[in-house]
C-alpha positions as CSV (number, residue, x, y, z in Angstrom):
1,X,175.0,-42.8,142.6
2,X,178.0,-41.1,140.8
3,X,177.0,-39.1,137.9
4,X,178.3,-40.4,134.6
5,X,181.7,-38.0,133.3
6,X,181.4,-36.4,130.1
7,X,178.2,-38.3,129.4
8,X,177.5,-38.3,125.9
9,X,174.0,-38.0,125.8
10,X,173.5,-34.9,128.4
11,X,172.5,-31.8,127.2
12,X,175.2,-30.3,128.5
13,X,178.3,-31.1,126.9
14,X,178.2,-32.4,123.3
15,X,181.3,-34.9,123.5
16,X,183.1,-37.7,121.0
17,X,184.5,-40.5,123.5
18,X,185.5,-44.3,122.9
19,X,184.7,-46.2,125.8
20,X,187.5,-48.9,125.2
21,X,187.8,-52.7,126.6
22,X,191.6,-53.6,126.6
23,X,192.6,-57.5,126.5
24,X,193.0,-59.4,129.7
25,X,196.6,-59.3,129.0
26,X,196.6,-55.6,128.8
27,X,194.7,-55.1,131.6
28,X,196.8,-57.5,134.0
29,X,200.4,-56.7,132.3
30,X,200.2,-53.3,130.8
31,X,199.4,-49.2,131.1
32,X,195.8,-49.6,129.6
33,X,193.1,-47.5,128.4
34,X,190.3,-47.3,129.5
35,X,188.5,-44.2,128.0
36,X,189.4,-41.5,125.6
37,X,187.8,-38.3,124.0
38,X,186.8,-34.6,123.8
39,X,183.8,-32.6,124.9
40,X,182.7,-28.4,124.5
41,X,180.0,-28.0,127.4
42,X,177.2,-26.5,126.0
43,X,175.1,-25.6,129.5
44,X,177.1,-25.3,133.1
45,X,177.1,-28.2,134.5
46,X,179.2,-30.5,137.1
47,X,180.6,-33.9,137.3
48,X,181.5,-35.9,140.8
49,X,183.2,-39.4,140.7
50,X,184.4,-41.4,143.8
51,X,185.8,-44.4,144.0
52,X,186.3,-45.1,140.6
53,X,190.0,-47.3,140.0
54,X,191.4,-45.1,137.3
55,X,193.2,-42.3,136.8
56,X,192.3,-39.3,134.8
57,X,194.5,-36.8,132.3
58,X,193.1,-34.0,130.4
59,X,193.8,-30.8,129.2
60,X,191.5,-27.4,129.3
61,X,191.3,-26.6,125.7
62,X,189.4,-23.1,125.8
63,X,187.3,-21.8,128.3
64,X,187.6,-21.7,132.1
65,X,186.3,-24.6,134.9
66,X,186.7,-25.8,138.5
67,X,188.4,-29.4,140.2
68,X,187.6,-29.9,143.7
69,X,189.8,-32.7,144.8
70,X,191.1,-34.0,148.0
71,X,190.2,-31.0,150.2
72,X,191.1,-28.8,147.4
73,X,190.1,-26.3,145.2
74,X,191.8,-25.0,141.7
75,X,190.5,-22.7,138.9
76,X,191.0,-24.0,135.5
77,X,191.5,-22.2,132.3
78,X,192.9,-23.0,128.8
79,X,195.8,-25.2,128.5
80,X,195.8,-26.4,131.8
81,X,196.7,-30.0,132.4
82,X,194.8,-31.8,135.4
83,X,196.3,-35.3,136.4
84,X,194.4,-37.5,139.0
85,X,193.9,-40.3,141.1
86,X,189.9,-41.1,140.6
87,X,190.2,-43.8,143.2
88,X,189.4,-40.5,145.2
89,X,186.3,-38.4,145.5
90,X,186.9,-35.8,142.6
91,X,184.3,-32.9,140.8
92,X,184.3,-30.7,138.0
93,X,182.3,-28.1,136.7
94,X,182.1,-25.3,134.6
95,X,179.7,-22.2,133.9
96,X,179.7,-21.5,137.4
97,X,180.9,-18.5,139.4
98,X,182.4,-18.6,142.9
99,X,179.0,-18.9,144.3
100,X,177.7,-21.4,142.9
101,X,175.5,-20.2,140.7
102,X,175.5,-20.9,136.9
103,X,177.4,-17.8,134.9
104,X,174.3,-18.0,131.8
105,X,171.3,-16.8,133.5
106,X,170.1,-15.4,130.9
107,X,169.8,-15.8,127.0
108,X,171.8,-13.1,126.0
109,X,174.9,-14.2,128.0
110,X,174.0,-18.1,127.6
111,X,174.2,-17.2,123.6
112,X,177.7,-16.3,124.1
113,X,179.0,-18.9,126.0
114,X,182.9,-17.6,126.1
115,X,183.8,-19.0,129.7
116,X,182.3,-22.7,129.2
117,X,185.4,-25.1,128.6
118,X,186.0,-27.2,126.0
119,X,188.1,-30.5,127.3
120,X,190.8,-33.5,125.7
121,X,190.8,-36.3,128.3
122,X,191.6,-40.1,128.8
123,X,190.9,-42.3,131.7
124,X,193.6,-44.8,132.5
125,X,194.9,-47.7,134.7
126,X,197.7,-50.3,134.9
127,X,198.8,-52.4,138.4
128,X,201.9,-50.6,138.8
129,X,200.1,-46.9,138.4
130,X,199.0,-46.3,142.4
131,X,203.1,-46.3,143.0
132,X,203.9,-44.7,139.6
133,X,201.6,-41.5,141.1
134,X,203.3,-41.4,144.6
135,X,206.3,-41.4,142.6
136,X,204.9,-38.5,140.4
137,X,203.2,-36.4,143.7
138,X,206.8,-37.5,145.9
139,X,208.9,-35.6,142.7
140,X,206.5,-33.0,143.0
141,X,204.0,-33.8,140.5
142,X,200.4,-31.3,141.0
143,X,197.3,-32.2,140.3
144,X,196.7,-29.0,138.3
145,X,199.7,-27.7,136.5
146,X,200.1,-25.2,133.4
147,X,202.6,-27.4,130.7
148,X,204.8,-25.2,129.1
149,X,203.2,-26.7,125.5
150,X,200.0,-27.9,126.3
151,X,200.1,-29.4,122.5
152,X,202.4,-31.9,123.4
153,X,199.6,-33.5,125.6
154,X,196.7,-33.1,123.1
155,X,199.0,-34.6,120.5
156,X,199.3,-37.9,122.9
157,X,195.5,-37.4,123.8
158,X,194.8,-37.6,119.5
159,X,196.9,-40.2,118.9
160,X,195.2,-42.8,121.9
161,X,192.0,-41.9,120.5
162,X,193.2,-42.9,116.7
163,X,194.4,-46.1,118.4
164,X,191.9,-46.6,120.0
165,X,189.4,-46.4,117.3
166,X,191.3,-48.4,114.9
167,X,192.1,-52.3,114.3
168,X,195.5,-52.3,114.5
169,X,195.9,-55.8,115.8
170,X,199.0,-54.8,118.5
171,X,196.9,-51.8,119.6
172,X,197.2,-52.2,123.0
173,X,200.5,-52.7,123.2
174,X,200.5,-49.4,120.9
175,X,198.5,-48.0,123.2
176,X,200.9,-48.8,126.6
177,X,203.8,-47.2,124.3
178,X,201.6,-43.9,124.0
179,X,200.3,-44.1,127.9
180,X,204.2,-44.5,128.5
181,X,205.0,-41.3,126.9
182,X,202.4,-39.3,128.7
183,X,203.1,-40.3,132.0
184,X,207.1,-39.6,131.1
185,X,205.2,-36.2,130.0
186,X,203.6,-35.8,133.1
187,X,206.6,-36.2,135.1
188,X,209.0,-33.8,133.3
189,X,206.6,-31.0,132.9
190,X,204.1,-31.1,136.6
191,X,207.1,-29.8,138.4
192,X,208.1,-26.2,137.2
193,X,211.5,-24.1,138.3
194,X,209.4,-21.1,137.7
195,X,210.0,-19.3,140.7
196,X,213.4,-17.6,141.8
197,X,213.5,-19.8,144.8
198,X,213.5,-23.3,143.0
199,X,215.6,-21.9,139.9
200,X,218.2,-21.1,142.6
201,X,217.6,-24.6,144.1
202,X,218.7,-26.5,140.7
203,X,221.5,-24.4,140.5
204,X,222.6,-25.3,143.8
205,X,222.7,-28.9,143.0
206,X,224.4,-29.2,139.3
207,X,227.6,-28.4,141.5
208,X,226.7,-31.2,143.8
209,X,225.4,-33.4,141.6
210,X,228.6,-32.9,139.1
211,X,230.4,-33.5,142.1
212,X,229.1,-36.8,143.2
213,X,229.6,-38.3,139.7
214,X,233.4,-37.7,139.8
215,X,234.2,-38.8,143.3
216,X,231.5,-41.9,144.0
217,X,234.4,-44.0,144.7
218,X,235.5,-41.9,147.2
219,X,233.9,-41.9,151.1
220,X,231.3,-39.3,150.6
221,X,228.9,-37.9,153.7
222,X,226.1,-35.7,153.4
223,X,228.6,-33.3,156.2
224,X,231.5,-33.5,153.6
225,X,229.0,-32.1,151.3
226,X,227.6,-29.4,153.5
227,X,231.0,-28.3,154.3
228,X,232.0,-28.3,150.5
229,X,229.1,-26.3,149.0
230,X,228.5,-24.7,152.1
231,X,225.0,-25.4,152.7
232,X,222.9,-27.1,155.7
233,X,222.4,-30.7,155.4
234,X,219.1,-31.1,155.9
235,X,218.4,-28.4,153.5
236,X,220.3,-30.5,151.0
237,X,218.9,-33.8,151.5
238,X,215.1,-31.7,151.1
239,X,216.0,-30.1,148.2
240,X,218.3,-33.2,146.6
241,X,215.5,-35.8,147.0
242,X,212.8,-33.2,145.4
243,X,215.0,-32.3,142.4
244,X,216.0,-35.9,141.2
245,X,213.8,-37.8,143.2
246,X,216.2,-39.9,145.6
247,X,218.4,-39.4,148.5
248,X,222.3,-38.2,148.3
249,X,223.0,-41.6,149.6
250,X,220.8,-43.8,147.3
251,X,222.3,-41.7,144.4
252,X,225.9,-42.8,144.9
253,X,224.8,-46.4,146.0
254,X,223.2,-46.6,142.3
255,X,226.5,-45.0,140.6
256,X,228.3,-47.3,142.6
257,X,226.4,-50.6,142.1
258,X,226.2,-49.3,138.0
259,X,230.1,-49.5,138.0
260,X,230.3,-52.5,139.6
261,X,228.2,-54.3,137.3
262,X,230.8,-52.7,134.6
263,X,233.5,-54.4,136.5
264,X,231.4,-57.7,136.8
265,X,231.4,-58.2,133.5
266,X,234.2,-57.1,131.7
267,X,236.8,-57.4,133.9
268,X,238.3,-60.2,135.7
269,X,239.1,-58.4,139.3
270,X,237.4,-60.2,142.1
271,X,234.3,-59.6,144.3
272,X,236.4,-57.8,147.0
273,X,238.5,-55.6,144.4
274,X,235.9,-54.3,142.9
275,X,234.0,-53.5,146.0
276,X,237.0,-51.1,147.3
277,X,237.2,-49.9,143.5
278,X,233.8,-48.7,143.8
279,X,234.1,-47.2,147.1
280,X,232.2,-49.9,148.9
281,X,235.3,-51.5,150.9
282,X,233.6,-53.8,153.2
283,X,232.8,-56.5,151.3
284,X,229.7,-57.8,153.4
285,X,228.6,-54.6,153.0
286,X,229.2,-54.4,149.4
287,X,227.5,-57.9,148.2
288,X,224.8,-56.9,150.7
289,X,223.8,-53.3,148.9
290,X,224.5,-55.6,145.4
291,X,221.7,-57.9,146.2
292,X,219.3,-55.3,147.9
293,X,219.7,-53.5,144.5
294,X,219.8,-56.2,141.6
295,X,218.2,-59.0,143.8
296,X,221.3,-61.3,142.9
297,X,224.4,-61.6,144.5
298,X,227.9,-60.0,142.5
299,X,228.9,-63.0,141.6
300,X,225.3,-64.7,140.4
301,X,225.4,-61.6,138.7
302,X,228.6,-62.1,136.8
303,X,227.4,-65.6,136.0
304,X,223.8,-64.5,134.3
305,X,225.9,-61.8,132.2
């Protein structure tokens, strides 16, 4: 049996939580909540979860703890942010040393109590989630990850616990606006330029990427690019898709398919003129690419708009 997380009534943590039943339309359409509170552990202890469809945020307040999760494990200390996938086997603990062994073995260090953690959490789940964290781990995302203002997190962590304990009758949808934020949260700050070598990385690309806005329209090959900036290709496409989160060549299909719709509906040029104009000539190729994109051909699209 899994133990229960941040159970209320253990001795060991002393926690304020709302267990929280979102509408059937919440749960089927939007980012829902699921549970949300704090804790301080009073005694070490550890909780395990498996299989449990949810996904869980929360920030190390004070005091210092331990995730094991997928093979892995990662010290914890204040104002670090964890963000998981509970759908697989996950543990935490705190009071514990490297051993195993509880940290307050006796009363005078048990009375102090300066390493056990105090926690601001919320469990979470939508239909659209499982992709939305490939998305985060593919961009770089951590499960541990030390935010550069960890308030900004416990802010969002408050203010889904006010909703949630109040009757606001569009609370959920409320609540989907705040679950939005964090997870736009969670995506700027997981992934950190702290080190020389991915600083260096992003500077690389603002040439590149300053470069591919202004000449979209043009033919544009990833071996045009590594001649250019002089840099290996394959390094590029590595470090292009990890910085911004698509390829070189998805990048200028979108630029190009965004200034076709322009031309779709303000102008009167035809299908094939604005394909040249956007640097897709061909135009099978370019009403093909339109339709893989916006799921409508150019001109069903100029009709809708």
């Amino acid at each position: 049996m899994d133990q229960e997380l941040f159970n209320p009534q253990s001795s060991s943590v002393s926690s304020s939580r709302i267990i929280y039943t979102p509408s059937t339309f919440a749960r089927t359409s939007l980012l829902h909540l699921q549970e949300v509170g704090s804790l301080k552990a009073l005694h070490s202890h550890t909780s395990k979860r498996s299989d449990l469809v949810s996904f869980l945020c929360f920030v190390v307040l004070s005091g210092e703890g331990e995730l094991k999760y997928e093979g892995e494990e990662y010290k914890l200390a204040a104002g670090d942010c964890v963000f998981i996938d509970c759908r697989k086997a996950y543990s935490h603990s705190t009071g514990y040393s490297s051993d195993g062994h509880t940290t307050v073995e006796n009363n005078a260090v048990e009375n102090k109590k300066t390493n056990l953690w105090s926690l601001q959490w919320c469990h979470f789940y939508a239909p659209s989630l499982p992709a939305v964290y490939e998305k985060y781990k593919e961009r770089g995302g951590r499960p541990v990850f030390h935010p550069d203002d960890p308030t900004l997190f416990t802010s969002l962590l408050t203010d889904l616990y006010n909703l949630a304990s109040s009757s606001d009758y569009i609370r959920d949808m409320r609540i989907n606006e705040k679950l939005g934020s964090l997870l736009t949260l969670l995506m700027e700050q997981s992934w950190h330029p702290e080190s020389v070598t991915v600083s260096r990385k992003r500077m690389e690309l603002v040439e590149i990427k300053n470069y591919l806005d202004e000449h979209y329209t043009e033919k544009v090959t990833l071996d045009d690019l590594a001649e250019k900036f002089f840099i290996n290709k394959f390094y590029l496409s590595k470090i292009f898709k990890e910085t911004y989160g698509t390829t070189v060549n998805n990048y200028l299909i979108s630029k190009r398919i965004t200034r076709a719709k322009q031309y779709l509906r303000f102008t009167d040029m035809t299908v094939d003129e604005i394909g040249v104009a956007v640097g897709m000539g061909d135009a099978n190729y370019f009403s093909r690419m339109f339709r893989k994109v916006e799921g409508s051909s150019p001109s069903e699209y100029r009709k809708q708009w």
